[in-house]
MILO-732098 format. One line per 4 residues: number of its first residue (from 1); their letters; for each residue x, y, z of N, C-alpha, C. Coordinates in steps of 0.001 Angstrom, whole numbers, plus 500000, padded with zeros to 6 digits. Example, Ala and Ser with C-alpha at 12.3 -4.5 7.8 and 13.67 -1.06 7.14 Angstrom:
<nodes>
1) AS) 513190,494310,507800,512300,495500,507800,513200,496700,507800 | 512850,497750,507080,513670,498940,507140,512900,500030,507870 $
</nodes>
This chain:
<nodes>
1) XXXX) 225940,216800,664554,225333,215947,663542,226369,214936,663036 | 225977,213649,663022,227187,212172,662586,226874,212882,660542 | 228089,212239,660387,228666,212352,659403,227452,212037,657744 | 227003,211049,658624,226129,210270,657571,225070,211381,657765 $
5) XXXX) 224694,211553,658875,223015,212377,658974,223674,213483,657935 | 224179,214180,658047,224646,215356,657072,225121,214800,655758 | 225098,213930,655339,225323,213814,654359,223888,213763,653509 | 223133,212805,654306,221491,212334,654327,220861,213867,653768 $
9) XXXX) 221085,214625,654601,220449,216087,654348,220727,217030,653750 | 222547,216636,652702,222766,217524,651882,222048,216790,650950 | 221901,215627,650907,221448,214858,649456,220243,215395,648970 | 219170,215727,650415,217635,215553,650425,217641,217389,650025 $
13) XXXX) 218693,217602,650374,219345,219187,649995,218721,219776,648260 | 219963,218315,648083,220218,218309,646722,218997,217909,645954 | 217769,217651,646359,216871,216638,645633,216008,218518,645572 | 215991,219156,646192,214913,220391,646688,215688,221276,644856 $
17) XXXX) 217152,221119,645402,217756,222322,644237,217602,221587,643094 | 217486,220384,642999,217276,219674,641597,215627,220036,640828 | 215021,220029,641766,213496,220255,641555,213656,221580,640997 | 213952,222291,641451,214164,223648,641270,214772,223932,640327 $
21) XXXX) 215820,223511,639805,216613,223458,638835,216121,223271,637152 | 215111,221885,637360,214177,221554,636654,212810,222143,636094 | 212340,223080,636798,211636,224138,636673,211849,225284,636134 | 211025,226643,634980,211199,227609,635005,210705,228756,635975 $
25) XXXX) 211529,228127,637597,210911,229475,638308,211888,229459,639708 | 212106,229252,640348,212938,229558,641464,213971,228209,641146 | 215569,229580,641410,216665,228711,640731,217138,227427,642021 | 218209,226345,641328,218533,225695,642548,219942,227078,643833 $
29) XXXX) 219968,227783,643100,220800,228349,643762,220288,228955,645074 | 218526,229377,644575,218188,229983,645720,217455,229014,647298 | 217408,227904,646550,217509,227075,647680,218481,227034,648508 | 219610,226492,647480,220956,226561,648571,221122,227899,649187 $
33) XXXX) 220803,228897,648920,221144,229823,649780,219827,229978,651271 | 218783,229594,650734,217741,229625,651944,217981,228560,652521 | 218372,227114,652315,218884,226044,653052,220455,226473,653849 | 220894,226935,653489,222030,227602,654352,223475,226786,653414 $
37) XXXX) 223228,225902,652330,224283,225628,651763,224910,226201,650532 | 224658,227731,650650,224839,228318,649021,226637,228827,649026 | 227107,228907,650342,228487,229439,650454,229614,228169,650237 | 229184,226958,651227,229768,226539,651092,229742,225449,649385 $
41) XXXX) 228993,225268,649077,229309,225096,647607,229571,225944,646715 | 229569,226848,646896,230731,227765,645890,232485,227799,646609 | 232217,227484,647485,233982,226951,648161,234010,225683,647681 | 233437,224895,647703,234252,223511,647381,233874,223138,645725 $
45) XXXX) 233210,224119,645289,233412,224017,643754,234820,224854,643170 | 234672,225690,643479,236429,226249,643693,237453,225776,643947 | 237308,224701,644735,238297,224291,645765,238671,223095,644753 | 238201,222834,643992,238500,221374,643263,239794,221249,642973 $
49) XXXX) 240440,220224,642779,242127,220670,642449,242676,219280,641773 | 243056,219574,640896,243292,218685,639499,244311,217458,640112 | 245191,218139,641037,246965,217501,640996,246340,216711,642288 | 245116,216808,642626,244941,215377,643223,244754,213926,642985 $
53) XXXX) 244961,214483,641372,245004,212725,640838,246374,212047,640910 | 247387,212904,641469,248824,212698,641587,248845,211148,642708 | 247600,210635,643144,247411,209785,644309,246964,208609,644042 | 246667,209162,642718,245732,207556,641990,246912,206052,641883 $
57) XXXX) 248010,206667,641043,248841,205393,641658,249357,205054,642611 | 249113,205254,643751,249634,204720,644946,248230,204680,646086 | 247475,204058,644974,246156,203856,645967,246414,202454,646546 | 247561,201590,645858,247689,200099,646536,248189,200023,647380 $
61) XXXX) 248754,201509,648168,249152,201503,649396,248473,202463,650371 | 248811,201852,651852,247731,202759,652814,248462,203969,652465 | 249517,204131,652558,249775,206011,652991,248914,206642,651640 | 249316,205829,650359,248465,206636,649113,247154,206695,649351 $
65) XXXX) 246388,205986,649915,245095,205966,650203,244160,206527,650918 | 245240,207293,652273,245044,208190,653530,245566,209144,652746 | 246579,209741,651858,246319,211242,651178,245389,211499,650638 | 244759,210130,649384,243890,210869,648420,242619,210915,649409 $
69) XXXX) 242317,210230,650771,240970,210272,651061,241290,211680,652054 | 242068,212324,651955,242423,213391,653199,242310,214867,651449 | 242733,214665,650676,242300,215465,649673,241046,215651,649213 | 240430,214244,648948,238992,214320,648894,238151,214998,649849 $
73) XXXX) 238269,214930,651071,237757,215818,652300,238016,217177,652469 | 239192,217719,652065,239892,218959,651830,238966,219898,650577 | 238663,218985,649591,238174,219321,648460,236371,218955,648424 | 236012,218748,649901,234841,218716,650203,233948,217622,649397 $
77) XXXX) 234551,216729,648803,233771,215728,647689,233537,215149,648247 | 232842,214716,649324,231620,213937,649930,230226,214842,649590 | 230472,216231,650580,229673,217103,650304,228928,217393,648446 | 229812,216927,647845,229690,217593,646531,228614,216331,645529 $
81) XXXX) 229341,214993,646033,228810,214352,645446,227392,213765,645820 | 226813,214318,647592,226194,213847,647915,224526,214854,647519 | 225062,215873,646960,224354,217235,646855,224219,216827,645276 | 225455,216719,644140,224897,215941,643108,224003,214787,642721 $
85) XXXX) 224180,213785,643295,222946,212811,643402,221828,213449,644167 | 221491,213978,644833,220271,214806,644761,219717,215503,643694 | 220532,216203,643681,219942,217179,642062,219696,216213,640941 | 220872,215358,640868,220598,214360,639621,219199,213446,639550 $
89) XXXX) 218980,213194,640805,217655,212235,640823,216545,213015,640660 | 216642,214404,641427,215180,215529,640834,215138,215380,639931 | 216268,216486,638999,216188,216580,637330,215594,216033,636763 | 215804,213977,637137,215368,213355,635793,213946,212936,636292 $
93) XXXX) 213562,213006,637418,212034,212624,637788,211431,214008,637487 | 211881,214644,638410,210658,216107,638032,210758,216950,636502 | 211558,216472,635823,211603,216900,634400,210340,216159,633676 | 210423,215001,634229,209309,214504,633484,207626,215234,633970 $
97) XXXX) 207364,215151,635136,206384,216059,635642,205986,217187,635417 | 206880,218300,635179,206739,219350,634368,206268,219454,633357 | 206895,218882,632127,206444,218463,631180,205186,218120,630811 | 204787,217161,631873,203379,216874,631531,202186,218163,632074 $
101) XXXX) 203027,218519,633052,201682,219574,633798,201808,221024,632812 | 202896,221369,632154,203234,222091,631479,201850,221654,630048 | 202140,221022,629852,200807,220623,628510,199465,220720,629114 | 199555,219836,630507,197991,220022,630705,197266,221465,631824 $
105) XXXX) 198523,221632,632375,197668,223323,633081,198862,224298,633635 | 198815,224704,632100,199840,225722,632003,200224,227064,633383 | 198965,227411,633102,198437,228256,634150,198781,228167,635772 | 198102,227432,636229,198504,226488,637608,200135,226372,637766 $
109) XXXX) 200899,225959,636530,201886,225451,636765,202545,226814,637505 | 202451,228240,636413,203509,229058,636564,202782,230021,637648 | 201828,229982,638326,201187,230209,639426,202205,229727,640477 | 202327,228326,640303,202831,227966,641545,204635,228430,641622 $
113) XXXX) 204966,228512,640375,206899,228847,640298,206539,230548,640481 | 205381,231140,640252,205433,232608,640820,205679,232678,642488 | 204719,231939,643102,204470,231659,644629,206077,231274,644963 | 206715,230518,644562,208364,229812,644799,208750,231007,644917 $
117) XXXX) 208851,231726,643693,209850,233260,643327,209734,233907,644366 | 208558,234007,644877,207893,235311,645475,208337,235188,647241 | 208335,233908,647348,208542,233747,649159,209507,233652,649181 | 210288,232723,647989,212275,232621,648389,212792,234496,648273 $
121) XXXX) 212084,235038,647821,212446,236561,648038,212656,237099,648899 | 211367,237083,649850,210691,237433,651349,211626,236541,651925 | 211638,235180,652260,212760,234644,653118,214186,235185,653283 | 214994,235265,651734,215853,236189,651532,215909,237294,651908 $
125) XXXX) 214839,238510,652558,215098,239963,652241,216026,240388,653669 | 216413,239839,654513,217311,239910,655465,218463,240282,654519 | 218812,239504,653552,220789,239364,652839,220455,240941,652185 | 219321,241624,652168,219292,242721,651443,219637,243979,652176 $
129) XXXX) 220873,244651,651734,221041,245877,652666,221054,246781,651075 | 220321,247999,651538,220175,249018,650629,220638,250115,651559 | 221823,250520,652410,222114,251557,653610,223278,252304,652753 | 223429,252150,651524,223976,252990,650357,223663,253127,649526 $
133) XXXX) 224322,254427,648755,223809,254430,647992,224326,253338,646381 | 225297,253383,646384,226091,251652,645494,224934,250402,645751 | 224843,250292,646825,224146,249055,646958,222644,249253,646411 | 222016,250640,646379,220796,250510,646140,220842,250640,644092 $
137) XXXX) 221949,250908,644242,222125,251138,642345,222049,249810,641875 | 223075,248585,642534,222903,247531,642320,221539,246976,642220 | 220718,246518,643632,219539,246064,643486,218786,246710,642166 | 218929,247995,641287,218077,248672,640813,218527,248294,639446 $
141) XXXX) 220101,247453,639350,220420,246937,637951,220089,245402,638127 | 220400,244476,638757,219892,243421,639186,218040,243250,638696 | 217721,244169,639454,215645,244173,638926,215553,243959,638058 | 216415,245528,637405,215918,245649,635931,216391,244975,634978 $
145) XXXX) 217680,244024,634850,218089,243215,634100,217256,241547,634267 | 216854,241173,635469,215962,240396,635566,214417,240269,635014 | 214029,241473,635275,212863,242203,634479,212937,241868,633034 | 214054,242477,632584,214042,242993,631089,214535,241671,630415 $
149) XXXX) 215415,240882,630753,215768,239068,629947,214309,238195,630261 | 213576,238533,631210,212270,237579,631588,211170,237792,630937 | 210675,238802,629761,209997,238303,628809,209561,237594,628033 | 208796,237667,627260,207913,236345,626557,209289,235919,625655 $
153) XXXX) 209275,234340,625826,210441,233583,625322,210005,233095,623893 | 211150,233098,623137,211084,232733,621936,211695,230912,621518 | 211142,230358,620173,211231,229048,620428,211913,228422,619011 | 212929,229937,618877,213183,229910,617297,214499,229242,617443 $
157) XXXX) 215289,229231,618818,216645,228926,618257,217036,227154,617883 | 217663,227035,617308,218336,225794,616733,218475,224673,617664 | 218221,223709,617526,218145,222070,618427,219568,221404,617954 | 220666,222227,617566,222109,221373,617308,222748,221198,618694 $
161) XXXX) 223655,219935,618742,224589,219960,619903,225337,221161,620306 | 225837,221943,619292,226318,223126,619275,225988,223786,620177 | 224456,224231,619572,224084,224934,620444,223682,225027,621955 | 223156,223364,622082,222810,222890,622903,223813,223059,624145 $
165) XXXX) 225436,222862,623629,226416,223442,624435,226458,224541,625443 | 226324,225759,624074,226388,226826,624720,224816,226894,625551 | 224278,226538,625360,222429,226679,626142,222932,226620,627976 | 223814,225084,627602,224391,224341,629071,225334,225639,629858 $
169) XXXX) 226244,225932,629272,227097,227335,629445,226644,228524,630305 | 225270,228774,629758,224309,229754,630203,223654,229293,631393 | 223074,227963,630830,221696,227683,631867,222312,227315,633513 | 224136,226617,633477,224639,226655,634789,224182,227959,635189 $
173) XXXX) 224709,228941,634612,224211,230429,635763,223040,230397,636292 | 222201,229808,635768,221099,230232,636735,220776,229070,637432 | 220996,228472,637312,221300,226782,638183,222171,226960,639208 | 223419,228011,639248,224028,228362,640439,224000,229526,641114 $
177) XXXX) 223263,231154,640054,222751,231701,640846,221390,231998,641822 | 221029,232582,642363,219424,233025,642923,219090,234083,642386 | 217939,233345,641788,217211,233670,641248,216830,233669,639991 | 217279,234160,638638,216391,233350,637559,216647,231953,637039 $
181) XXXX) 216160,231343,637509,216483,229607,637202,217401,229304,635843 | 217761,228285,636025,218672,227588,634534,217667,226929,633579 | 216374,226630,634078,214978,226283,633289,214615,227233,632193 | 214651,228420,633058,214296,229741,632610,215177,230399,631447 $
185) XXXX) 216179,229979,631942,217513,230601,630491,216847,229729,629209 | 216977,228287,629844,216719,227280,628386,215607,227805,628105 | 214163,228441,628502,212518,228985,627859,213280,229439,627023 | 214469,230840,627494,214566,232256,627003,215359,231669,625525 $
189) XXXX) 215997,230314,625538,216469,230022,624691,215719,229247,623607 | 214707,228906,623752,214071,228132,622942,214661,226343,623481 | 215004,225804,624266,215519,224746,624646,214812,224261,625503 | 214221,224186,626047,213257,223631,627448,212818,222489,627212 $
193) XXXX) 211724,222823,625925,210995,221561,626260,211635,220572,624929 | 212388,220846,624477,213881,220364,623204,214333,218871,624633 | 214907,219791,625555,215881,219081,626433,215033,218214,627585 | 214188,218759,627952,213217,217914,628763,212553,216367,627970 $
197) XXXX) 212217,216971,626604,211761,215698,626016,213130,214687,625320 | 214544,215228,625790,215166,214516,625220,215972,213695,625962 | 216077,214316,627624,216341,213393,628791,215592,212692,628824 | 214426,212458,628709,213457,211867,629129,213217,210351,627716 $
201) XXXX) 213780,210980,626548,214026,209581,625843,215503,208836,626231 | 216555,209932,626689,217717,209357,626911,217368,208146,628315 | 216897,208597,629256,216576,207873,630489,215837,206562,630270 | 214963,206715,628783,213934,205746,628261,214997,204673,628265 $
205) XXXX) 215699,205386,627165,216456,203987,626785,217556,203839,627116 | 218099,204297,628469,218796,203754,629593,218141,202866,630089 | 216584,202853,630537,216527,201916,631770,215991,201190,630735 | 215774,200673,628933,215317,200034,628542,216552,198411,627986 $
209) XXXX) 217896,199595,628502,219291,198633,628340,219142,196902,628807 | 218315,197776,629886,218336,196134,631282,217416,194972,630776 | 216149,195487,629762,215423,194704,628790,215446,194213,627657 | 216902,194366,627524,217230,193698,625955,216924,195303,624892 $
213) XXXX) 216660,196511,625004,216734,197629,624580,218113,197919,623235 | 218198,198588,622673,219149,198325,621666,219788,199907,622232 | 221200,199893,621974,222610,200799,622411,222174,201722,621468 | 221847,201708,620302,221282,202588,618985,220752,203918,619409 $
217) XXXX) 220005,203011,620321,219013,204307,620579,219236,205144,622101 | 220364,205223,622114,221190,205956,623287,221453,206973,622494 | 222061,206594,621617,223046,207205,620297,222811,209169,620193 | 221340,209387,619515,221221,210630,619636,220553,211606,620614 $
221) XXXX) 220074,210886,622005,219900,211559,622785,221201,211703,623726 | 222073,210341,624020,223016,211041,624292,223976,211749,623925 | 223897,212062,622472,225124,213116,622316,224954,214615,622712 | 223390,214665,622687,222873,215614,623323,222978,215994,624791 $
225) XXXX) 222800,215003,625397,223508,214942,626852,224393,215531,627282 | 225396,214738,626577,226417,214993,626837,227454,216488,626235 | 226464,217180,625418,226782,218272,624833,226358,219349,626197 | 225505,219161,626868,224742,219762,627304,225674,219929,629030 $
229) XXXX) 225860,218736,629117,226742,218578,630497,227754,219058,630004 | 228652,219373,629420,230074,219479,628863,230249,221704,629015 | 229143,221379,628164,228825,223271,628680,228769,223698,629651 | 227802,222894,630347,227210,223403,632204,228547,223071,632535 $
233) XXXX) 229563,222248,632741,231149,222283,633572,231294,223551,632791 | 232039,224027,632287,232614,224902,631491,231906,225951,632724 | 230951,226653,632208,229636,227270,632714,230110,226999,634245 | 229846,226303,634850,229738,226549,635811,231160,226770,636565 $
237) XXXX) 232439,226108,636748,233462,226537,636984,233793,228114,636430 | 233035,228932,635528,233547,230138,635137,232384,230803,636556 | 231381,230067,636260,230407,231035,637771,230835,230957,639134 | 231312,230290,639181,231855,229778,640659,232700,230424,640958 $
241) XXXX) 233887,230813,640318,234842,231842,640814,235027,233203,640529 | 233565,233965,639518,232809,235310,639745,232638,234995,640775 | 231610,234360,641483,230301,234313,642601,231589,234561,644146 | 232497,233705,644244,233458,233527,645058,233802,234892,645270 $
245) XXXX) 234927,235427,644333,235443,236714,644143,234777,237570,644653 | 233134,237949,644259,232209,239056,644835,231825,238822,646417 | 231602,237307,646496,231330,237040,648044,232291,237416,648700 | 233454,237283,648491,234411,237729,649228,235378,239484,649313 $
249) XXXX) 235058,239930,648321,235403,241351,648236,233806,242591,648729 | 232788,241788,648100,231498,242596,648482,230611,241830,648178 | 230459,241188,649693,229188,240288,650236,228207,241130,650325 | 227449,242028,651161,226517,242435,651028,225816,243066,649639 $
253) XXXX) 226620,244060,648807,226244,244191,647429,226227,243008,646480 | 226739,241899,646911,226808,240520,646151,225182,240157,646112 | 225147,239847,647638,223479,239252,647576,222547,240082,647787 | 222879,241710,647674,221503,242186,647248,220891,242253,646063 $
257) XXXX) 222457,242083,645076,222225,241822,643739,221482,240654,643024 | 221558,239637,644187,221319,238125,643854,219706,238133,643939 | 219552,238883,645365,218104,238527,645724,217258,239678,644624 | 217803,241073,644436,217003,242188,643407,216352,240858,642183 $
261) XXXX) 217884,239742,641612,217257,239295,640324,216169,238259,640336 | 216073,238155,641990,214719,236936,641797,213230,237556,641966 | 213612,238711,642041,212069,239720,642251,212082,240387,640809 | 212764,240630,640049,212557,241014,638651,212033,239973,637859 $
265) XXXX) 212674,238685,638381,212455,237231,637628,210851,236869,637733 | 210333,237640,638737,208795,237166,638745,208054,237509,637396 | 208243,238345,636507,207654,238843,635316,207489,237838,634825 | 208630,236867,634094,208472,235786,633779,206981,234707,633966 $
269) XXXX) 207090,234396,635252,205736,233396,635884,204586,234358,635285 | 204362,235410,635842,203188,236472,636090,202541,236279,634666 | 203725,236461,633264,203063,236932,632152,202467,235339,631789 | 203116,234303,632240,202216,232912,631811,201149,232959,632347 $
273) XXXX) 201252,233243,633795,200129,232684,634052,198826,233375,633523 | 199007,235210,633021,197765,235771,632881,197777,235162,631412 | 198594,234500,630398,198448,233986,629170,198106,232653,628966 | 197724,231885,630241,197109,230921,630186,196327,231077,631164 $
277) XXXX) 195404,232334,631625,194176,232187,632443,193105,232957,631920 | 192788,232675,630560,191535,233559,630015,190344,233745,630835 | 190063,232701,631985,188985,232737,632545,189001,233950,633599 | 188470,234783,633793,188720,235566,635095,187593,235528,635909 $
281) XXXX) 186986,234729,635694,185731,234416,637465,186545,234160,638177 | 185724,234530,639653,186291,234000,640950,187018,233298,640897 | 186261,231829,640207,187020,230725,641010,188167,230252,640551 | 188596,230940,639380,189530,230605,638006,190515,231164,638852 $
285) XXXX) 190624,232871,639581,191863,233410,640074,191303,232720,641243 | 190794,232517,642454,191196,231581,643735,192073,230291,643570 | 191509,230227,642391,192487,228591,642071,193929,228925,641467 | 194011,230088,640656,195522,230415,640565,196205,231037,641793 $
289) XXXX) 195122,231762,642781,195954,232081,643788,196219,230813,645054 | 195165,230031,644731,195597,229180,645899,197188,228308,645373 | 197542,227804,644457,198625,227360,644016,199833,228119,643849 | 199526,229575,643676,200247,230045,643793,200675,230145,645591 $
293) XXXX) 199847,230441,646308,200028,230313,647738,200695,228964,648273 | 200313,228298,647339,200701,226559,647939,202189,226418,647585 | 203308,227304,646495,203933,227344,645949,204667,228247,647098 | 204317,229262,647116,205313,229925,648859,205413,229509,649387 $
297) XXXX) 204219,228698,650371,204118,227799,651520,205289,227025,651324 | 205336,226313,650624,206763,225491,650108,207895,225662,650628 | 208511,226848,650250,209354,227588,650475,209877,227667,651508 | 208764,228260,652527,208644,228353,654176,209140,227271,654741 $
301) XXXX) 208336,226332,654337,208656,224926,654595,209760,224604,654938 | 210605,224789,653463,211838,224170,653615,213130,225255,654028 | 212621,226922,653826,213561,227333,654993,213458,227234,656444 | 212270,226702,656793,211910,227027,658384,212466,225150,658928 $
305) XXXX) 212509,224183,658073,212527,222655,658756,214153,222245,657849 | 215287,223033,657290,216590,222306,656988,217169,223498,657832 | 218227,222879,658512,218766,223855,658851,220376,223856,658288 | 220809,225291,658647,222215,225523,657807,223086,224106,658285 $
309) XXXX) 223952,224445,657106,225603,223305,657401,226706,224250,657230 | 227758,224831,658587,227949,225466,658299,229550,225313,658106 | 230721,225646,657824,231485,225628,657010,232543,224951,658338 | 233275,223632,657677,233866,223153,659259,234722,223617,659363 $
</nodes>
């Protein structure tokens, strides 16, 4: 594969885990791991390395210019950034979509992030070895801790930057592990639809800059933003080198643990959807099951047509 095509397909990568990301129901992590890119971005998020800015002044010369672009490659930041602009462009489109389908058919919606949960499971159940007894204790704390945080979410906590911080802190984990989404932390936090409706004014009046729009009104959605991103780094550099550490000392108990929490995580979807489907005729559950079906299918989709990138 040329350089560019792979880049093309981590991006389109990145657009699948962004969607996902954006949602309360299958995390972006578990994409990357059914797309085949979940290892190597936890290596080159690791891999980042500060004292490569030691290159910045001597970019006016070729040799400075052939180190820092030979560090950048080392440190996989093609890969990284091309997988970020993916996610970044989901986020802020399918945040808005949610949102709206979230108000108008609640039901349907978490039908279909049940169907996501449910097949990225089944695709996954290969990484699952239970041929001990450790490993089967794991899957059985994994469930039940997935299970037991995925209850009915509360909508009491506080809308400060503060908090909003730590929300970011949290919600990376599930943005980089598989299975309960980083959507899903913010429900559990009371933040979801706080942060969805507040990208979505920040983006307003970004693209309203280019129309004579006033800087004012950047002001308090982005401090929020930027409270929010500031956590998720934090957050996520602390997940990245757990996730590393276990992959590499105990891979198989790693991801049976990973995949146990996206089958506990189904509680979550299940209890919306029966709390927004009072109707129980036929055609009320065919129509939650067909979306929910349309919501696996998905899945299939995109493990059976990307294929892995595998570590050069």
């Amino acid at each position: 594969m040329s350089a560019g095509r792979e880049l093309l397909t981590v991006y389109l990568k990145g657009i699948f885990m962004g969607a996902a990301d954006a949602v309360p129901g299958v995390s972006g992590g578990t994409i990357a791991l059914i797309t085949g890119i979940y290892e190597r971005l936890i290596q080159a998020i690791t891999s980042l390395d500060p004292r490569a800015l030691r290159y910045l002044p001597r970019l006016h010369r070729r040799r400075g210019r052939a180190e820092f672009r030979a560090a950048l490659v080392a440190m996989d930041i093609p890969f990284l950034l091309a997988l970020g602009l993916g996610i970044a462009t989901a986020i802020v489109s399918v945040a808005r979509l949610v949102h709206i389908a979230e108000q108008a058919y609640p039901g349907p919606l978490f039908a279909f992030f049940f169907g996501l949960i449910a097949a990225s499971a089944i695709v996954l159940a290969d990484h699952v070895s239970l041929d001990t007894t450790r490993r089967i204790v794991v899957a059985v704390v994994g469930f039940v801790f997935a299970f037991l945080v995925s209850g009915e979410v509360s909508n009491a906590a506080p809308n400060s930057p503060l908090f909003v911080f730590v929300a970011g802190a949290i919600a990376i984990a599930g943005m980089i592990l598989p299975g309960v989404s980083g959507a899903f932390f913010l429900l559990l936090l009371g933040q979801y639809t706080y942060l969805t409706e507040t990208l979505t004014e920040f983006t307003n009046a970004l693209a309203a800059l280019a129309t004579g729009g006033s800087l004012a009104a950047l002001v308090e959605p982005g401090i929020v933003v930027v409270a929010f991103g500031i956590g998720a780094l934090i957050g996520l550099f602390s997940i990245a080198y757990a996730i590393r550490w276990a992959l590499a000392n105990y891979r198989e108990a790693t991801l049976t643990f990973l995949v146990s929490l996206m089958v506990g995580a189904l509680r979550l979807p299940a209890i919306k959807v029966l709390n927004n489907t009072p109707d129980t005729t036929p055609s009320a559950i065919g129509g939650v099951l067909a979306v929910a079906i349309a919501g696996g299918a998905l899945v299939v989709l995109v493990d059976r047509f990307t294929e892995d990138i595998e570590f050069a």
